[in-house]
VOGU-3710 file (C-alpha; in Angstrom, 3 decimals, decimal comma):
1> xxxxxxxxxx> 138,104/101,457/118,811  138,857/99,805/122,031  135,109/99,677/122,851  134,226/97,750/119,190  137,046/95,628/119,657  135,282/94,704/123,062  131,835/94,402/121,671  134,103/91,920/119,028  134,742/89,628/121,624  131,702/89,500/123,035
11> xxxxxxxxxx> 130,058/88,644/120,164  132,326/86,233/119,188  131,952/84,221/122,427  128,174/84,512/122,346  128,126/83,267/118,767  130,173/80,412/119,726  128,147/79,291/122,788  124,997/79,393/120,124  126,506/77,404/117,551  127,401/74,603/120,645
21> xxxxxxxxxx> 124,058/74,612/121,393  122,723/74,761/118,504  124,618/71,261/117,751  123,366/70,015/120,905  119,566/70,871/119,904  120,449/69,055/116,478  121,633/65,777/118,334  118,712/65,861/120,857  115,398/63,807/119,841  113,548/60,162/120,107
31> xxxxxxxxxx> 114,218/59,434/116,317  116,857/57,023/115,568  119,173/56,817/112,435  120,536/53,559/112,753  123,378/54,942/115,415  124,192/57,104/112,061  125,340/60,966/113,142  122,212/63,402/112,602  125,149/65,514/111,436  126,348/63,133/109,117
41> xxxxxxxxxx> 122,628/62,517/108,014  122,225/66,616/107,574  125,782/66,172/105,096  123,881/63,707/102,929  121,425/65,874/102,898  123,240/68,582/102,054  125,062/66,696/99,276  121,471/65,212/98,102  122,636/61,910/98,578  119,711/59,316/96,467
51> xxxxxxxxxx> 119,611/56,764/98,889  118,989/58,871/102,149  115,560/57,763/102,926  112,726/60,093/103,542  112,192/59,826/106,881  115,514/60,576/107,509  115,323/63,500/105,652  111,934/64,890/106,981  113,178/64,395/110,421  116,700/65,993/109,904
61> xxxxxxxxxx> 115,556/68,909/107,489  112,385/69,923/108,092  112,027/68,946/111,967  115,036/69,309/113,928  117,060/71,871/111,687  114,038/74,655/110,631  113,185/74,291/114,410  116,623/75,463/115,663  116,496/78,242/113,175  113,015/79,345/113,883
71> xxxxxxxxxx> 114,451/79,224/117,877  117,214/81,555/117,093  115,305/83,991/114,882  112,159/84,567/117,384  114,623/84,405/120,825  117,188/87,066/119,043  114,104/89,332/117,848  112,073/89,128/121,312  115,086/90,335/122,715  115,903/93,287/120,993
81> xxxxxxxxxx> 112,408/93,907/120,851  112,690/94,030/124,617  115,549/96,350/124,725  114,422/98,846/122,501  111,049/99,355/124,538  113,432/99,466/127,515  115,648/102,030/126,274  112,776/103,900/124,687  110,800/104,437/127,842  113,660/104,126/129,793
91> xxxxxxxxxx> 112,322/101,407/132,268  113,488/97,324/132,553  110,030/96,495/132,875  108,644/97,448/129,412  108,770/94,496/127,280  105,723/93,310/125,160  104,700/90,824/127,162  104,074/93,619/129,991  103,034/96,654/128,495  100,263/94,493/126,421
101> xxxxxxxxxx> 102,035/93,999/122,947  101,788/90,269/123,313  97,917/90,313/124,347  97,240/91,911/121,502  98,768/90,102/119,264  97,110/86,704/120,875  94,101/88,471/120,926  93,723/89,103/117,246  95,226/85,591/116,357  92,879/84,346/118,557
111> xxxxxxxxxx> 90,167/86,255/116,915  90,822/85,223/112,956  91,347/81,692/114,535  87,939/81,453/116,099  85,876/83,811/113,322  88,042/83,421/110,123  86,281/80,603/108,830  83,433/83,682/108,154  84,924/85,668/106,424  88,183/83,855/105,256
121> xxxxxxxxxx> 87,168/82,900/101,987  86,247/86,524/100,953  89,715/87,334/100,992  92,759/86,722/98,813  94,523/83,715/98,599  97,701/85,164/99,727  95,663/86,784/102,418  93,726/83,607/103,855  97,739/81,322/104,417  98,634/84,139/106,198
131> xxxxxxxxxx> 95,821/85,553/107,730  96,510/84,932/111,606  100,311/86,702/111,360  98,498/89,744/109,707  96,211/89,759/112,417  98,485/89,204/115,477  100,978/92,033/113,923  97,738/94,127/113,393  97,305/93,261/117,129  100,451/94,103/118,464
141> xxxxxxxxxx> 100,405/97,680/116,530  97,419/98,456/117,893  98,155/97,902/121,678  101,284/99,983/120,937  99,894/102,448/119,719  96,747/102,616/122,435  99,718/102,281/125,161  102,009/105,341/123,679  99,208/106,963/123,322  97,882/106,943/126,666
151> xxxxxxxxxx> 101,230/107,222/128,683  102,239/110,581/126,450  101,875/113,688/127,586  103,204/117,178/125,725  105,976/114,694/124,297  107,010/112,783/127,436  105,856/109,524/128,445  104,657/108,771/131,441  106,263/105,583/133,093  103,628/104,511/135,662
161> xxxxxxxxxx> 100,751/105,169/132,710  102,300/103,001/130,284  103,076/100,140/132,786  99,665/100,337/134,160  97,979/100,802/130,761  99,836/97,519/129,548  98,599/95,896/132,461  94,811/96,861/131,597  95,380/95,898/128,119  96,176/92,913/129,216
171> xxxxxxxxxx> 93,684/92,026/131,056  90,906/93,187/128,485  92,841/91,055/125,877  92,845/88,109/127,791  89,456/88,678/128,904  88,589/88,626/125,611  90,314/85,843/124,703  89,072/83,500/127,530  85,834/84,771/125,823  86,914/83,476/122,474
181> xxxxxxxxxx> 88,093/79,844/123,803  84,046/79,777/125,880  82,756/79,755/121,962  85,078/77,900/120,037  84,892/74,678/118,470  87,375/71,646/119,696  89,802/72,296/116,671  90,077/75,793/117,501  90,454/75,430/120,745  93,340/73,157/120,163
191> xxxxxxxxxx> 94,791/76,195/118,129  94,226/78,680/120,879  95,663/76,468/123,654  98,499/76,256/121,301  99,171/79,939/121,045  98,954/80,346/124,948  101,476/77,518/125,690  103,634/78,730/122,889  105,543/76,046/120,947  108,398/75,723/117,782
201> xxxxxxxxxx> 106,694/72,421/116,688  104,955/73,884/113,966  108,096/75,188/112,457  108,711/74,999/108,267  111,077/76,921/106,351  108,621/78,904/104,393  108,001/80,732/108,460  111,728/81,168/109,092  111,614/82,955/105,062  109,252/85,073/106,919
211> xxxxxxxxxx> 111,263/85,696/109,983  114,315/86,613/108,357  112,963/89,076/105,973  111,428/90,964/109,356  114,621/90,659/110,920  116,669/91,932/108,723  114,249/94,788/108,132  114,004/95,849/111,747  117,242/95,040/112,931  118,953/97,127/109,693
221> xxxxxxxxxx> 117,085/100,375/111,705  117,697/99,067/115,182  120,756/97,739/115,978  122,557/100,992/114,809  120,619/102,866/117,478  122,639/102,055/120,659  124,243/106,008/120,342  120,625/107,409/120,630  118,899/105,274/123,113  121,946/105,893/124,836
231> xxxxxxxxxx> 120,822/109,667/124,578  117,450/108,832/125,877  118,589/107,781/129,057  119,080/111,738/129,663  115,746/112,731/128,604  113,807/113,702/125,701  115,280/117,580/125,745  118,728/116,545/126,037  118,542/114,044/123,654  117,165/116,378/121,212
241> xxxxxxxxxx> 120,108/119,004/121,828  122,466/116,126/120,818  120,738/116,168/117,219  118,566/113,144/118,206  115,339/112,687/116,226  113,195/111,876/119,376  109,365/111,174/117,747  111,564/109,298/114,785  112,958/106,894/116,839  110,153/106,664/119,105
251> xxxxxxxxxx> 107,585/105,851/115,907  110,617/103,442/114,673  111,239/101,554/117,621  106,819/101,206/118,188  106,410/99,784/114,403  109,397/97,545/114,298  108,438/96,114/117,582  105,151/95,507/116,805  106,148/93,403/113,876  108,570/91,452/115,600
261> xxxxxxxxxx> 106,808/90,456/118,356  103,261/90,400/116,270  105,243/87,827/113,586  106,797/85,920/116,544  103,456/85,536/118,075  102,085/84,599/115,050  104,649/81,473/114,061  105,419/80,192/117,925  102,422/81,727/120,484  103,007/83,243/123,807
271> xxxxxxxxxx> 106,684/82,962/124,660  107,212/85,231/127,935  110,390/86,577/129,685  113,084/86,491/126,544  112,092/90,220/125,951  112,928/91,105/129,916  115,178/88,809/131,346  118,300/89,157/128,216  118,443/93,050/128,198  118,206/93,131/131,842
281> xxxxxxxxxx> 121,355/90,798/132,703  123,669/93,255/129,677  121,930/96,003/131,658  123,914/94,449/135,138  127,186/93,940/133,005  127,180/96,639/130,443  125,622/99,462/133,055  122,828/100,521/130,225  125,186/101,011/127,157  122,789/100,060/124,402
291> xxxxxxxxxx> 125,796/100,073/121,921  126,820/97,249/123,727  123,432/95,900/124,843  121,091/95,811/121,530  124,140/93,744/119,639  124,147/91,279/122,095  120,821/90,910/123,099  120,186/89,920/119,238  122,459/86,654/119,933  121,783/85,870/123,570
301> xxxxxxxxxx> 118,146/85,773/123,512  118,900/83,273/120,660  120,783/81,228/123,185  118,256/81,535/125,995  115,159/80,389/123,381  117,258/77,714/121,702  118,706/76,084/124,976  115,010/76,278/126,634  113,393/74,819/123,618  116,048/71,975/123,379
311> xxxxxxxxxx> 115,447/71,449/127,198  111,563/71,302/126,288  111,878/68,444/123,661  114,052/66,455/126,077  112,525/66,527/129,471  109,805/64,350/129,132  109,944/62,327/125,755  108,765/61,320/123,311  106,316/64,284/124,111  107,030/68,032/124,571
321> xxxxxxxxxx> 106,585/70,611/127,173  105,125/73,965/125,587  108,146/76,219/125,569  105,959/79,108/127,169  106,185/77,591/130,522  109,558/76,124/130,206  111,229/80,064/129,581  108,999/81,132/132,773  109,924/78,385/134,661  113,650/78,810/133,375
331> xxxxxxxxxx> 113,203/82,588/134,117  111,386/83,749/136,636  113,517/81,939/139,510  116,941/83,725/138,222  114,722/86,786/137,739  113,828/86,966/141,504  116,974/85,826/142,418  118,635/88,759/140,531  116,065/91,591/142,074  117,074/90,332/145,707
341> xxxxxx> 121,009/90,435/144,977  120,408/93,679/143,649  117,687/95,324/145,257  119,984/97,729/147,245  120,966/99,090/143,914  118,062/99,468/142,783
//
């Protein structure tokens, strides 16, 4: 009881720091109300006040607001989908930008981007709107799969295999891909540059409908698996003699990952480091207690994605810096940083 009351707290103060930010992203932008609140603007708009006008409306609603969601949603599930490949294979390095889930998904975004137009209208309509999220989740399965696949052995997984296995993934998908950009036409390359920068510009409400249904899906079967990745940590066999469904949770962790971080891709691009850098600082403070660390992660990669995409609309205005480089710029200092402090430990 003492431990949940802990995890309480914790979650508490995270979900406090989000909301502060979250009104900071809200008050953060070039458009002008007439030195009216935004958050005043957002209770007109909440009351459906007649004589709000539509730009005010537009920019308040559907601009700043469904971006801050969309932040939250695809920072919380890149991070858990980080710490459940962790805890699965049992190594801080295997998140899906590493281990090739991301390429894949890019790839095969990239692919009905640049040849949909062929076959696009042979499909349903419900099919053709969403077309390139099918295809990046399709993506992200498949380099899963091809990446379990080769790393198991006789029901263990081989560390070094999967980590270099991602890595030749990912080359061959961004091989590919560079391939793909050589051919295509100057629209599409605009779309393709926009899914290897990564951005939350093109964020509507009928996407975060989309990301909250696979959220709540995926994190109704993950979150309540701290106990057994817990059990991982001492092996396959052991985890099995504590009544732990081992190729369950492995198959459940692959899918649901897969179709968080294939979604994600789909809606924002490449966004890189969320997935390792969250579940590695909980790691630090929470010494690998996924009960503790998949909870959290959920909120603070929310934080992390939120605060660098409010940072990215601010720095140089009225433009935008993609939020892929921002989160490795943001990132991959503290990462280093962290890996020399600790690399005794290690």
């Amino acid at each position: 009881m003492k431990a949940q009351s802990k995890l309480y707290f914790y979650l508490t103060i995270s979900a406090v720091l989000l909301v502060a930010i979250a009104v900071l992203a809200l008050n953060t932008g070039v458009y002008d109300f007439g030195g009216v609140s935004p958050f005043t603007i957002l209770g007109r708009f909440i009351q459906g006040d007649p004589d709000l006008s539509l730009s005010d409306k537009y920019v308040i609603w559907d601009v700043r607001t469904a971006r801050i969601i969309m932040a939250i949603l695809i920072g919380s599930m890149l991070a858990v989908s980080g710490t459940g490949l962790q805890g699965l294979f049992k190594n801080p390095l295997a998140t899906g930008d590493l281990i090739g889930l991301t390429s894949g998904a890019t790839l095969l975004a990239a692919v009905s981007i640049v040849l949909g137009g062929h076959f696009r209208e042979y499909l349903p309509e419900a099919l053709q709107f969403s077309l390139t999220g099918i295809s990046a989740f399709i993506g992200a399965l498949l380099s899963m799969m091809l990446v379990y696949r080769i790393s198991t052995s006789s029901g263990k997984t081989n560390v070094v295999m999967m980590l270099l296995s991602g890595v030749a993934i990912t080359a061959i998908g961004f091989a590919i891909t560079g391939f793909l950009i050589y051919i295509s036409k100057d629209e599409q390359l605009r779309d393709l540059t926009f899914w290897n920068l990564g951005s939350l510009a093109a964020a509507t409400w009928m996407k975060n409908l989309v990301l909250v249904i696979v959220l709540i899906i995926s994190y109704i079967v993950l979150l309540p698996k701290g106990k057994a990745l817990n059990a991982m940590m001492l092996g396959e066999k052991d985890a099995q003699h504590l009544g732990i469904n081992v190729e369950r949770l492995k198959k459940q962790i692959i899918i649901l990952t897969a179709l968080m971080v294939g979604t994600c891709v789909a809606f924002s691009g490449t966004i890189g480091f969320v997935g390792l850098i969250v579940p590695y600082i909980l790691r630090l403070l929470f010494k690998s207690n996924y009960t503790f660390i998949l909870p959290l992660s959920a909120v603070c990669g929310s934080i992390l994605l939120l605060l660098a995409d409010t940072f990215s609309r601010s720095i140089v205005e009225p433009s935008e810096l993609p939020i892929g480089i921002l989160t490795a710029l943001m990132v991959g200092p503290i990462f280093i940083v962290i890996l020399i402090k600790f690399k005794k430990a290690l």
